[in-house]
N, C-alpha and C positions, 0 to 999 in steps of 0.2 A: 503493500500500500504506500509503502513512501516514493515512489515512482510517480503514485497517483496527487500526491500531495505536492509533487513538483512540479508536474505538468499544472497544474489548476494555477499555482502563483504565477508560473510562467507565461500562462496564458489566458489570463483571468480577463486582463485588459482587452485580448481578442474576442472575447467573448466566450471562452472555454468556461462550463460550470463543470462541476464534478458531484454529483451524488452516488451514496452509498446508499445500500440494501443490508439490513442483518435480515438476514431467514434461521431464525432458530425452530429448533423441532418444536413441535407440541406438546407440553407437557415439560417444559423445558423452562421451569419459572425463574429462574435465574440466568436463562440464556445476556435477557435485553440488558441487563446489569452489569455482566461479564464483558458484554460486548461497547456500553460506555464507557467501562474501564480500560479495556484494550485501548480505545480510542484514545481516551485520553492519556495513561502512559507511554503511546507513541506518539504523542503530541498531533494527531491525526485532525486536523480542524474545518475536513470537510462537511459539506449539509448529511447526514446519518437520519434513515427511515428505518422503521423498525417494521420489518413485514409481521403484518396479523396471517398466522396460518387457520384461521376460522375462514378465511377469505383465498386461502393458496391456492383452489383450482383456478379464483377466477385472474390471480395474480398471473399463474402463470402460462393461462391462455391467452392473453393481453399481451405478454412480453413474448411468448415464445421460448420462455428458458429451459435450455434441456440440461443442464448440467449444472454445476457451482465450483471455483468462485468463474464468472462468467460478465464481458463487457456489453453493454448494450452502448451503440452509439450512433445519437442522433442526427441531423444537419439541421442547417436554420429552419428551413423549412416545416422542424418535427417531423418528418420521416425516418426511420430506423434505415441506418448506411449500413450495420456491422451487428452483428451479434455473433459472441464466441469467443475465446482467449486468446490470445496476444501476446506476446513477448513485448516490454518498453518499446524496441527501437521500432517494428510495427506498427503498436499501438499507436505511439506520438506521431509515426509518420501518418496516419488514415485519422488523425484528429488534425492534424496542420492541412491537411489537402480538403477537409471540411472547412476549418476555419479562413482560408481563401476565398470559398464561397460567400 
C-alpha cells in the first residue's frame, strides 16, 4: 500500500484520488478495527470504506471483483479502464495514461 500512498501525493494535483476497500469476513467483529489500525501505523492516509458484507453480493456485482487485494480503475469519465492486479510500475503507468485524458 505505500506505493498507493505515493502515487495519490504524487498525483493528487492531477486529479488522481485513491480509495481503499477493507472487505472483512462476516463474523469478523474486529476485522474494521484491525484494519484502522493497520492504516494508521503505516501512516496510510488515504479515503478507507469499510465494505458491509450484509451487502457483498451486491458489492461485488457492481465492481466485478473476482479476486483480492484487486485495482479497480476509473477515467474521468467514471468508466472502469482496468480491473485486476498490477505490479507499481504498471499500475502508475495505466493511471498516468488516464490522467492525460
Amino acid at each position: 500500500m505505500p506505493h498507493l500512498v505515493e502515487m495519490q501525493k504524487k498525483y493528487a494535483e492531477d486529479g488522481l484520488v485513491i480509495i481503499t476497500v477493507d472487505a472483512e469476513r462476516p463474523g469478523d467483529k474486529d476485522g474494521a478495527r484491525r484494519a484502522v489500525e493497520f492504516l494508521q501505523d503505516a501512516n496510510i492516509t488515504l479515503t478507507n470504506i469499510a465494505w458491509d458484507w450484509a451487502d457483498a453480493a451486491t458489492w461485488e456485482k457492481k465492481t466485478e471483483i473476482a479476486a483480492y487485494p484487486q485495482y479497480l480503475l476509473y477515467g474521468r469519465d467514471g468508466k472502469r479502464v482496468f480491473a485486476g492486479y498490477e505490479e507499481k510500475p504498471v499500475l502508475e503507468r495505466m493511471v498516468l495514461e488516464q490522467l492525460k485524458k
